[in-house]
C-alpha positions in Angstrom: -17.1 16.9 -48.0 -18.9 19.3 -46.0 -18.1 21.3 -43.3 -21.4 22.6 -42.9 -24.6 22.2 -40.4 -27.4 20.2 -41.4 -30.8 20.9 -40.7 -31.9 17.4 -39.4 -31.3 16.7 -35.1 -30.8 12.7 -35.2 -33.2 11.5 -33.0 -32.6 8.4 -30.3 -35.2 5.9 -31.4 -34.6 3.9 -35.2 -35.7 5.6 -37.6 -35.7 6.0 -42.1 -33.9 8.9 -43.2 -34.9 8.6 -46.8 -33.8 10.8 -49.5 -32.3 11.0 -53.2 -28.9 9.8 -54.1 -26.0 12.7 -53.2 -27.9 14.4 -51.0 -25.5 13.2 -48.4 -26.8 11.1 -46.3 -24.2 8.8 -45.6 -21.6 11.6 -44.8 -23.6 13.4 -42.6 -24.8 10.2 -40.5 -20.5 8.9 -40.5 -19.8 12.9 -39.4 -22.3 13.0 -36.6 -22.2 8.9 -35.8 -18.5 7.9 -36.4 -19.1 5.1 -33.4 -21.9 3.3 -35.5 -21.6 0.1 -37.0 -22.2 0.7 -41.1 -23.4 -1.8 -43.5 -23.7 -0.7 -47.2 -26.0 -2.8 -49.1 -25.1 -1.1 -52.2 -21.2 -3.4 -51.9 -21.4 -6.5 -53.9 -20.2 -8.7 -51.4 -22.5 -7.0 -48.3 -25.6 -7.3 -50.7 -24.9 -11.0 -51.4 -24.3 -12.2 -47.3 -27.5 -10.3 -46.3 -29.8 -11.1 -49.7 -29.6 -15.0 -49.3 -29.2 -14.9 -45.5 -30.9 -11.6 -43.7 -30.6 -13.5 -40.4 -26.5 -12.7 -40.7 -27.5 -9.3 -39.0 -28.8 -11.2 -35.7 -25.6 -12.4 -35.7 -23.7 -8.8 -36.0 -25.6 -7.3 -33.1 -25.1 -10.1 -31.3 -21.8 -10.5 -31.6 -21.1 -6.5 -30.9 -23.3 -6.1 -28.1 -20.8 -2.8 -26.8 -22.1 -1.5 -30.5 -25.6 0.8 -29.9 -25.9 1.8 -32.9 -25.9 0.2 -36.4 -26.5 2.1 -39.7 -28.0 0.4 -42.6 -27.5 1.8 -46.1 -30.2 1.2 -49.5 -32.2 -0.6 -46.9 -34.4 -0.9 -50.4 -31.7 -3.0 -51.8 -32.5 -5.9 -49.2 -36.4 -5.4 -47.8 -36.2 -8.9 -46.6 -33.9 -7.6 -44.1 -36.7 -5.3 -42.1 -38.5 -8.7 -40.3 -34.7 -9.0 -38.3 -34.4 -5.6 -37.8 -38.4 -5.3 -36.7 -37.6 -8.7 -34.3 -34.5 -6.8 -32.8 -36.1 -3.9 -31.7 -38.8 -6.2 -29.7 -36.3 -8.0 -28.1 -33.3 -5.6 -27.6 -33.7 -2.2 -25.6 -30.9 0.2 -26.0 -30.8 -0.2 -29.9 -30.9 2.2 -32.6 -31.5 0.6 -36.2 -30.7 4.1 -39.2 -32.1 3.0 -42.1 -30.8 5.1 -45.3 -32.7 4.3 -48.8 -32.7 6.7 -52.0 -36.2 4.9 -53.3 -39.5 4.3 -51.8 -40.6 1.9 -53.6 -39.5 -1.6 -52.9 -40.0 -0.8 -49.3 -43.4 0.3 -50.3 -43.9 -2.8 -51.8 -42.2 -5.2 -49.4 -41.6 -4.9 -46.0 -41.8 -0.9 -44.4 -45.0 -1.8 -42.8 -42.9 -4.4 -40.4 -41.7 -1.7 -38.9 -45.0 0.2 -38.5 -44.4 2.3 -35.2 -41.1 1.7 -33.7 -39.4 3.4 -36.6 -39.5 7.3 -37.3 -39.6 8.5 -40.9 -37.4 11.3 -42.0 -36.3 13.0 -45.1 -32.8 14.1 -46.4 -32.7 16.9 -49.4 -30.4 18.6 -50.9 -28.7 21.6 -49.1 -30.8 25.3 -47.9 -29.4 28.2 -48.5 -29.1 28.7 -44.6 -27.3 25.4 -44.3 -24.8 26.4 -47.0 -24.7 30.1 -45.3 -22.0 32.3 -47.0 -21.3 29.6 -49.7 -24.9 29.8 -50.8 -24.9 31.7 -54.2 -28.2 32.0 -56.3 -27.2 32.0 -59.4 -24.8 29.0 -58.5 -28.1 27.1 -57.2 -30.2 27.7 -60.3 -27.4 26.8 -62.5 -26.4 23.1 -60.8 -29.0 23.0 -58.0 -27.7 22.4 -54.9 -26.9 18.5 -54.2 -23.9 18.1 -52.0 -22.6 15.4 -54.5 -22.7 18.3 -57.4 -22.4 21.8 -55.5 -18.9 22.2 -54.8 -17.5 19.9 -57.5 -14.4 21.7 -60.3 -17.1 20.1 -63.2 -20.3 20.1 -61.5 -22.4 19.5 -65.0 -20.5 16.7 -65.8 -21.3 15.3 -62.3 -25.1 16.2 -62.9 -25.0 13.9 -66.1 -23.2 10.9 -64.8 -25.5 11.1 -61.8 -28.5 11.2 -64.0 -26.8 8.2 -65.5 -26.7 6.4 -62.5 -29.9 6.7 -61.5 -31.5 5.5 -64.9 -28.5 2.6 -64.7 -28.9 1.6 -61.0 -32.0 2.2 -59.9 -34.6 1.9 -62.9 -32.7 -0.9 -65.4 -31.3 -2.8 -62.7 -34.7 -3.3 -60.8 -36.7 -3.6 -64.3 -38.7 -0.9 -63.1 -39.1 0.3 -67.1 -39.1 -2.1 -69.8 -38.4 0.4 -72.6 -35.8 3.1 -71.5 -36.1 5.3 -74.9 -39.7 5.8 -74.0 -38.7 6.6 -70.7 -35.8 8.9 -71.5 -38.7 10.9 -74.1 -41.0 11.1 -70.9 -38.2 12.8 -68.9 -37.6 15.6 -71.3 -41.4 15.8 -71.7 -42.2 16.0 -68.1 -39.1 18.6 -68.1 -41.4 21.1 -69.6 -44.0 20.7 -66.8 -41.3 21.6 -64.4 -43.3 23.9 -62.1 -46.9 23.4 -63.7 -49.7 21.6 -63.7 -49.2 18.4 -64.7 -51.1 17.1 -67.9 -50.4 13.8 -68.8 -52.8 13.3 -71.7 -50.1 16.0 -73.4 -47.0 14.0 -72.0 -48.2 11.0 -73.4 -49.2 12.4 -76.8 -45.5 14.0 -77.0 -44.0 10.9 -76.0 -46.1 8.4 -77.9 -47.0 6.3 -75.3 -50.7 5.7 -73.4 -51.6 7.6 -70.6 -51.2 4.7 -68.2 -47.8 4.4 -69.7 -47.1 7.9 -68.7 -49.1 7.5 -64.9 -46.3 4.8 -64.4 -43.4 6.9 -65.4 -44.5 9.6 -62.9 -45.3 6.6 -59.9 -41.6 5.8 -60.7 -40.0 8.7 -60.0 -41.8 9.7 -57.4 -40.9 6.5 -55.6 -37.1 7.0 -56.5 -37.3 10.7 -54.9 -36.7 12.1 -58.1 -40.3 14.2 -58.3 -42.8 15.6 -56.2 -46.5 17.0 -56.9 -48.0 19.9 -55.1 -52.1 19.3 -54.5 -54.4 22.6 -54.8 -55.2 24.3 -51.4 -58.9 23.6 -50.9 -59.7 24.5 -47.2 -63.0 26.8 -47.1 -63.2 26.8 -50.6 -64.8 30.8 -52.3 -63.8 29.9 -55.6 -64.2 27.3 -57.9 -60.7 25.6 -58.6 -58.4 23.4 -60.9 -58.5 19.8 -59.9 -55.0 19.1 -61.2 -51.6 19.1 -59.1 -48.4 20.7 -59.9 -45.1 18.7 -60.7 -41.8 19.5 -59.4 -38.6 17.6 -59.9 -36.6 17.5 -56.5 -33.8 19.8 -57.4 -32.9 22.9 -59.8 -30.5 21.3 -61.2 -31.6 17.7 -62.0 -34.2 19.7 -63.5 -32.3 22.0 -65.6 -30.0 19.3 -67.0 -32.9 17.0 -68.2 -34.6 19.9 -69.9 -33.7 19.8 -73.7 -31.6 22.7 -74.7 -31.2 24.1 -78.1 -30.7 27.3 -80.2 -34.0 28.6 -80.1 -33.8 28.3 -76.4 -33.7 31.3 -74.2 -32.3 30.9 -71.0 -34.6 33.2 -70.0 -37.6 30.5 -70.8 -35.9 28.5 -68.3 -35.9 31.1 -65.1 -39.3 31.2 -63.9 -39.7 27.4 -63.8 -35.6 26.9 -62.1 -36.4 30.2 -59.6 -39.9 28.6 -58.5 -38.5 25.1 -58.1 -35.7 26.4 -56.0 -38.1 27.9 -53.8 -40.5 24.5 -53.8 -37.4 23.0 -52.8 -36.0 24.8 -49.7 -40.0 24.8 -48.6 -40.1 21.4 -48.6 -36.9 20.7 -46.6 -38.3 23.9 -44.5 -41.7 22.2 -43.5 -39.9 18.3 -43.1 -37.0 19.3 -40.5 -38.6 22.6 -39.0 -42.5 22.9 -39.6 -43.2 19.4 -39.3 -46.8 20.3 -38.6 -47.6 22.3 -42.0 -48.6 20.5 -45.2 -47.5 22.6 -48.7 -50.0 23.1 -51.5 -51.0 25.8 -54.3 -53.9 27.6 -55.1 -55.5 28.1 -59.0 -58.9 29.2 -59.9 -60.7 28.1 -62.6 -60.5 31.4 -64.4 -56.4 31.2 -63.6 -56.0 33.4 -60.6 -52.9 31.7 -58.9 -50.4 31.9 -56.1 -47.4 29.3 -56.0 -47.4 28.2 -52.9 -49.4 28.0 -49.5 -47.9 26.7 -46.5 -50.8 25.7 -43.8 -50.5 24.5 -40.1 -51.4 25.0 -37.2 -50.3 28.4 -36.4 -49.2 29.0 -39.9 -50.9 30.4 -43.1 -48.6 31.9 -45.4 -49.5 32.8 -49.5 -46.1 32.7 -51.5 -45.6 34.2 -54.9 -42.4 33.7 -57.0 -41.8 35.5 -59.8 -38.3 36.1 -61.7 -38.0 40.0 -62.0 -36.6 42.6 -60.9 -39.0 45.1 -60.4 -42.7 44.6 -58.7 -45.7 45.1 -61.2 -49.5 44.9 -59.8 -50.4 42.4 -62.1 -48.0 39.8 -60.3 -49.9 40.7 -57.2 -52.8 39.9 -58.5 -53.3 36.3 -57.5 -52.2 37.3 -53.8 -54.8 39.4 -53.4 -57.4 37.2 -54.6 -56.1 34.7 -52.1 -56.1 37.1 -49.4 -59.9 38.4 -50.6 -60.5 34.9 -49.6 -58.5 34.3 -46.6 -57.8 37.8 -44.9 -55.8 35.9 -42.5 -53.2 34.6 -44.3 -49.6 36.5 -44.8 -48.7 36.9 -48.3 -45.4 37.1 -49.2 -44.3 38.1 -52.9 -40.3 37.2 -53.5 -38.7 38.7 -56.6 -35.1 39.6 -57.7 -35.0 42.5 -56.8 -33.0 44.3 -53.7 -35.4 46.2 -51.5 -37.8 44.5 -48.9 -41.2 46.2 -49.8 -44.5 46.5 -48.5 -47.2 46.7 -50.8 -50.6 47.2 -48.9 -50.7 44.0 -47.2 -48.3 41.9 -48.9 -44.6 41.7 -48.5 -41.9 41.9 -51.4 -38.9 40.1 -50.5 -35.8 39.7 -52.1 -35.9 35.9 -52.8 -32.2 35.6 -51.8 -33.0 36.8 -48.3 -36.1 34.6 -48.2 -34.0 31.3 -48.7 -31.1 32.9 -46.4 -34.0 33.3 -43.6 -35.7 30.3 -43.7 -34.7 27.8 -41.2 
C-alpha cells in the first residue's frame, strides 16, 4: 500500500504499538518484519483457539523455536492472552512479543499491567506530511485526513463512511460498550462541533438529551478506542489566571470532517479553522511520540480569552504555536502570542497561516503552514 517511510524505528525489545484502525499498522510491521510469525486475533477461527485456550501460544513458540519474532494483532480482542506472553518473556531470552491493538480499553481494564516493564509502549497515527513527502497535498489532507486506509483510495469518502461504520459495528456494538447507539450517534455529531475547542459537556449533553455522566462516558469511549484526544491548559509558572477546561480533538481531519453534520446553510468555510488546527494537532502529536519523546503538548487560554493553540514543552524545547486559516497576517491574530511570550520571553512563537512568505514579525515567526508540516520530523 505504501511505498513510503515511516516515522517509527522498531525497537528490539516487545513492545505495544497502539493506534486507530487504518493507520497501517499491520502493513508497515509485514513490510519491515516479513520473517515474523503473525497471529490476527481479529480471524474468527484465530480468536476462537486463543479465547478458550491462551496457553495454545506456548505451544507456537515452542514449537518454532528458529521464529524470534512473533506479531500479535487486536491484542485487545484476547487480554487473557498477555499472562503467556508476560510468562514467555521471563523464561525465553532472544524473544520479541509486537503487540498491535486499535483500543485501549480492554487492555486497560484486563491485563496491560502484566506486562508492566518488559514491554515498550508506542503509538501509530495516521501519516505526516514529511512521511507522505511529495504526495502530501493540503487541501487533500483537510478534505479526507490523511489515514493510509483512506488517502490514496479512487472513493476515499466512501471509505471514510464504511470505516466510521466499522468502528461503531466492531468495536462499540460488539463489545457492548454503548447500550443506546442513537444517543451515541447524536453525541458524535455534537462533540463534532467541539472539534478544536474547549470541551463543554453540560452543552453536549443538553444537545444530545442525555446526563452529563452519559456524555463523560461517550468521551472515555472514544478516547480509549483512539478515536479522540484532549489537549490540557499549559500551566507551568502561571502570570495569568486561566480556563480550567481542556480542548477536544478527534484523531484525524477527516474522521472529523465526515462526522460533522453538513447542510445548506453550512459554509465550508465554518469548517476550516477547526479541519486546519486539527491537522496541525495531529502531525504534533505524531511529532512529539516518534521524535520529541520528551515534550508533553498543551494550550494556553486566559480567563479573559487571550489564547494560543498549542505549546509544545520539554526539556530543551518551548515553542508557542498559533494556527489560523488566512491568508494574510493581521496583529490581532498575534495577539495571544504575545501575551504568551509577555509571560514566557523564552519561548519561540511560531504563527502558521496560508499564506506563502516566511515572515518575521518582531519576535514571532509566520510560517506557511504547508512548510511547517513538510519540516517537521
Amino acid at each position: 500500500m505504501e511505498p513510503f517511510v515511516r516515522v517509527f524505528p522498531i525497537p528490539k525489545e516487545s513492545f505495544f504499538l497502539l493506534g486507530p484502525r487504518g493507520t497501517g499498522k499491520t502493513t508497515f510491521l509485514r513490510q519491515r518484519l516479513p520473517i515474523a510469525q503473525y497471529l490476527d486475533f481479529l480471524d474468527p477461527e484465530t480468536f476462537r483457539q486463543y479465547k478458550s485456550r491462551p496457553e495454545i501460544l506456548r505451544e507456537l513458540v515452542d514449537g518454532n523455536p528458529i521464529t524470534k519474532i512473533f506479531v500479535l494483532d487486536e491484542i485487545q480482542k484476547i487480554p487473557e492472552v498477555l499472562s503467556v506472553i508476560h510468562s514467555l518473556i521471563e523464561e525465553k531470552k532472544g524473544i520479541q512479543f509486537i503487540l498491535t491493538g486499535s483500543s485501549a480499553r480492554k487492555l486497560k481494564q484486563s491485563g496491560v499491567d502484566l506486562l508492566a516493564g518488559r514491554a515498550l509502549y508506542f503509538k501509530m497515527h495516521p501519516f505526516t506530511a514529511s512521511e507522505l513527502g511529495d504526495a502530501f497535498n493540503l487541501e487533500k489532507a483537510l478534505e479526507i485526513g490523511l489515514l493510509p486506509l483512506v488517502y490514496f483510495k479512487d472513493d476515499p469518502k466512501e471509505v471514510l463512511r464504511s470505516y466510521l461504520g466499522l468502528y461503531i459495528k466492531e468495536e462499540i456494538l460488539a463489545e457492548g460498550l454503548i447500550r443506546n447507539i442513537g444517543n451515541f450517534s447524536r453525541f458524535l455529531e455534537a462533540a463534532s462541533f467541539s472539534h478544536g475547542s474547549i470541551l463543554n459537556t453540560s452543552n453536549i449533553a443538553r444537545e444530545c438529551g442525555v446526563e452529563r455522566k452519559t456524555v463523560e462516558g461517550y468521551l472515555s469511549v472514544l478516547e480509549d478506542l483512539l478515536l479522540s484526544f484532549t489537549l490540557p491548559v499549559f500551566s507551568k509558572k502561571v502570570k495569568r489566571e486561566l480556563v480550567a477546561h481542556r480542548k477536544f480533538y478527534f484523531f484525524d481531519a477527516g474522521v472529523f470532517s465526515q462526522i460533522r453534520p453538513k447542510g445548506p446553510l453550512d459554509s465550508p468555510q465554518d469548517m476550516y479553522g477547526p479541519l486546519l488546527e486539527g491537522l496541525v494537532a495531529q502531525h504534533l502529536r505524531a511529532y512529539i511520540d516518534s521524535v520529541k519523546k520528551d515534550c508533553s503538548l498543551s494550550y494556553w487560554r486566559t480567563r479573559s480569552g487571550v489564547e494560543v493553540d498549542f505549546i509544545l514543552y520539554g526539556e530543551n524545547t518551548f515553542k508557542a504555536i498559533e494556527v489560523k486559516n488566512s491568508a494574510k497576517i493581521n496583529d490581532a491574530d498575534l495577539r495571544g502570542l504575545k501575551s504568551f511570550q509577555e509571560d514566557y520571553p523564552m519561548c519561540e512563537t511560531i504563527f502558521l497561516y496560508r499564506g506563502k512568505e516566511r515572515l518575521r514579525k518582531g519576535e514571532i515567526l509566520c510560517m506557511p503552514v504547508e512548510e511547517f508540516l513538510r519540516e517537521l520530523k
